[in-house]
N, C-alpha and C positions, 0 to 999 in steps of 0.2 A: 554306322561303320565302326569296326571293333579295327586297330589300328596297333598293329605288333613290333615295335621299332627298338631293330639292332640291341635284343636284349641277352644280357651275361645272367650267370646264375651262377657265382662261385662261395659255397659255403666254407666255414669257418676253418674247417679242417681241410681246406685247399679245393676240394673235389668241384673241379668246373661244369656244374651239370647242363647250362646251357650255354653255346658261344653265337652271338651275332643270326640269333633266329632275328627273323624278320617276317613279316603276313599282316597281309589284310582282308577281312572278313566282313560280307554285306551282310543288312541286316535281311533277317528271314532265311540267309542260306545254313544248311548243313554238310559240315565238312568233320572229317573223320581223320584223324590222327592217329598213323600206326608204327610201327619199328620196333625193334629189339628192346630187351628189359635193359634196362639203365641209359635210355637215351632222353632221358629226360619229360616226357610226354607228362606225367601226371606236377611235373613242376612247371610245365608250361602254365597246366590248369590252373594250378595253386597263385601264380603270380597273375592270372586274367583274374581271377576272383578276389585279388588283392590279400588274400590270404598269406603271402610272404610279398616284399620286397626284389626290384628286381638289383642287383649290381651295378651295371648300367642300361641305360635304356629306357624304355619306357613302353608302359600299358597305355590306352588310352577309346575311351568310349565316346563316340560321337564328340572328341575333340577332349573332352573330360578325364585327364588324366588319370588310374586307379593307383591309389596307395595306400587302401586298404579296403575292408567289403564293402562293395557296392550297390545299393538297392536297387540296380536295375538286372546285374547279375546273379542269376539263380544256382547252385552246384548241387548234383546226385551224387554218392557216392556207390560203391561197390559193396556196401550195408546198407540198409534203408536207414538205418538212424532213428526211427521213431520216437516219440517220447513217451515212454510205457505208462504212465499216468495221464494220459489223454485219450479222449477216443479217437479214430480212425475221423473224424470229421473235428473233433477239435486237436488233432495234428494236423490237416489238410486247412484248418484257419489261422493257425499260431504263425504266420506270416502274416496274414490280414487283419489280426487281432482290432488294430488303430480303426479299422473303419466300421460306420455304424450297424446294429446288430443285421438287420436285413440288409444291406448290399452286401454283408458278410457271409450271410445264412444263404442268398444265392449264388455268390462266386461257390461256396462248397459244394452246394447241389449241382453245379454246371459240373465244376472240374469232376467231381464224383461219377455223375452219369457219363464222361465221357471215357473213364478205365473200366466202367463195367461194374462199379461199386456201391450204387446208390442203397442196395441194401444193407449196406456193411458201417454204413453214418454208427452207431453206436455202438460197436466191435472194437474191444478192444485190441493192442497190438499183438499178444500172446497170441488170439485167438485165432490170427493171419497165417497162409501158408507163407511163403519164400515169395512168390511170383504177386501173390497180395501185397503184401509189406510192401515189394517195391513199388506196385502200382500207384499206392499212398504215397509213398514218395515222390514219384512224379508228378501225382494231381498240388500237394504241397510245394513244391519248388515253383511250378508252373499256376498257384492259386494269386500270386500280387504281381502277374503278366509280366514277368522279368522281359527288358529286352537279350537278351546272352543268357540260353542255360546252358553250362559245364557239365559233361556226363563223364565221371570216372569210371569206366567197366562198370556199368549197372546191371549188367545184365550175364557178368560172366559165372555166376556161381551158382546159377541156375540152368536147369535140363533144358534142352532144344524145343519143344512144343510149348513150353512157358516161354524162354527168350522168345520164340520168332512169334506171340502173341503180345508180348509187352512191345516189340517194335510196331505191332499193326495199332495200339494206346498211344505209344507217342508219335506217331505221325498223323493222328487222329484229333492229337490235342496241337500239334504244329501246327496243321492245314487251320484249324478255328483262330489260334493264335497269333500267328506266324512269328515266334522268337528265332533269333540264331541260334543255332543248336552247333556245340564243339565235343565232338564225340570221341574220347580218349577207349582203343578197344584194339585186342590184339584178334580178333575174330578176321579175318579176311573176307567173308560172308555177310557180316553183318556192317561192314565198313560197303562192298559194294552194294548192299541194297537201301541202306537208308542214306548213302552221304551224296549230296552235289559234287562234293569236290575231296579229295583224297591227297591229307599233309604226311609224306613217309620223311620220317625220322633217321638216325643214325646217331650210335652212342661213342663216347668219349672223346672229344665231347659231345651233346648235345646238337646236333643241328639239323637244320633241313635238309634233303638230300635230293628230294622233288616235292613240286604241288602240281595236280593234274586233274582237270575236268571229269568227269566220269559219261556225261552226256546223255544220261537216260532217264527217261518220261519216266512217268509216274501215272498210275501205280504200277509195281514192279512184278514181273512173274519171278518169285525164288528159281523157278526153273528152266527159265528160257537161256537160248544160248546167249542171248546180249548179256546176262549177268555172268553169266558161266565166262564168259570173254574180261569182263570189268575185273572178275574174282584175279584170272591170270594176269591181268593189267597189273595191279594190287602187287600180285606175289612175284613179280619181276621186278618192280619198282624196291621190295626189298632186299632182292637178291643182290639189286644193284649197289644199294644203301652201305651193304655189307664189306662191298669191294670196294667200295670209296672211303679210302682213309686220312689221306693226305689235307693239314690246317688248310691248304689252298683252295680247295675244291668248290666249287658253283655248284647252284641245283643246275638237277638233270633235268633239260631243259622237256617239257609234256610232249611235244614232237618226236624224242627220243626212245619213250618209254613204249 
């Protein structure tokens, strides 16, 4: 259980980025986190991976408080990150390094076959398109079985038939895995087809506005009307977000939306 309690985020220069979020997260669920720019969504991520400090409040994993990175939580960013002097399989081990050569040499070969990669073990990172690199990234964050991986926009700088393939990757490495997956993404689309559950945001401050079920099997038709329906769930939920400004305000309660 990933455990989000009544936490602030006010930096130095006053700017309150997050006020009195609150959430709790099962393990194995994927829940998607959306809202307007500056509502704080990738500072959520950054305090769940212990990466900053929270103001008050508290992170807390399977009861384990975070106050700073965590080796059971994994983070993607919106750049794969690579490390340009490694291969594509000794960046997808540089997490696993500690353990011995062969449980190593197979966690790489598992995560690898399962983005589509096994031929690309000694490819360097130059030699990667855009939608490769990130692949890498995934099999690497997800190679020392993180319980909580962190997704910043991984997938937003990339064209539509790469993004909607690297979703059918990580849900491929989910279902073997089962980590929490917290997916920071302003796609509306890509929020109703891979998340369980949908956290909409609202800026200045930071807060939650609603959290709501989404309720659909798996696996998902991109084209069926259940998601076409989830998509407008989504995009109402922020419209609502928008109009709610007032320090007093509750989420909107999932009946509502």
């Amino acid at each position: 259980m990933l455990n989000i309690q009544s936490v602030d985020k006010i930096y130095p220069n006053g700017v309150r980025a997050l006020d009195r979020v609150r959430l709790d997260i099962t393990q194995g669920e994927i829940v998607a986190v959306v809202g307007g720019s500056g509502c704080g969504k990738s500072t959520l991520l950054r305090l769940i991976a212990g990466l900053d400090p929270a103001t008050r409040g508290s992170v807390a994993l399977d009861g384990d408080t975070i106050l700073s990175p965590h080796p059971c939580v994994g983070m993607i960013f919106q750049e794969p990150r690579l490390l340009p002097w490694l291969t594509v399989a000794g960046n997808v081990a540089f997490g696993v390094s500690h353990l011995p050569r062969g449980k190593r040499d197979a966690i790489v070969g598992e995560v690898l076959l399962r983005v589509g990669l096994s031929d690309y073990a000694d490819r360097w990172p130059r030699e990667l398109s855009g939608g490769q690199a990130q692949r890498v990234a995934i099999a690497r964050s997800l190679a020392p079985r993180p319980k909580v991986l962190l997704l910043d926009e991984p997938f937003s700088a990339l064209d539509a038939f790469t993004r909607a393939s690297l979703h059918e990757h990580l849900l491929e490495l989910w279902r073997a895995l089962q980590p929490t997956l917290v997916l920071v993404t302003h796609d509306v689309e890509e929020a109703a087809y891979l998340a369980d559950r949908v956290v909409v945001m609202r800026p200045q401050p930071g807060r939650i506005s609603s959290v709501f079920e989404l309720g659909l099997k798996r696996p998902r038709d991109r084209y069926s009307a259940e998601l076409e329906a989830a998509k407008r769930r989504i995009l109402h939920a922020l419209d609502q977000s928008l109009r709610t400004r007032s320090a007093g305000d509750e989420l909107v309660p999932a009946a509502a939306i």
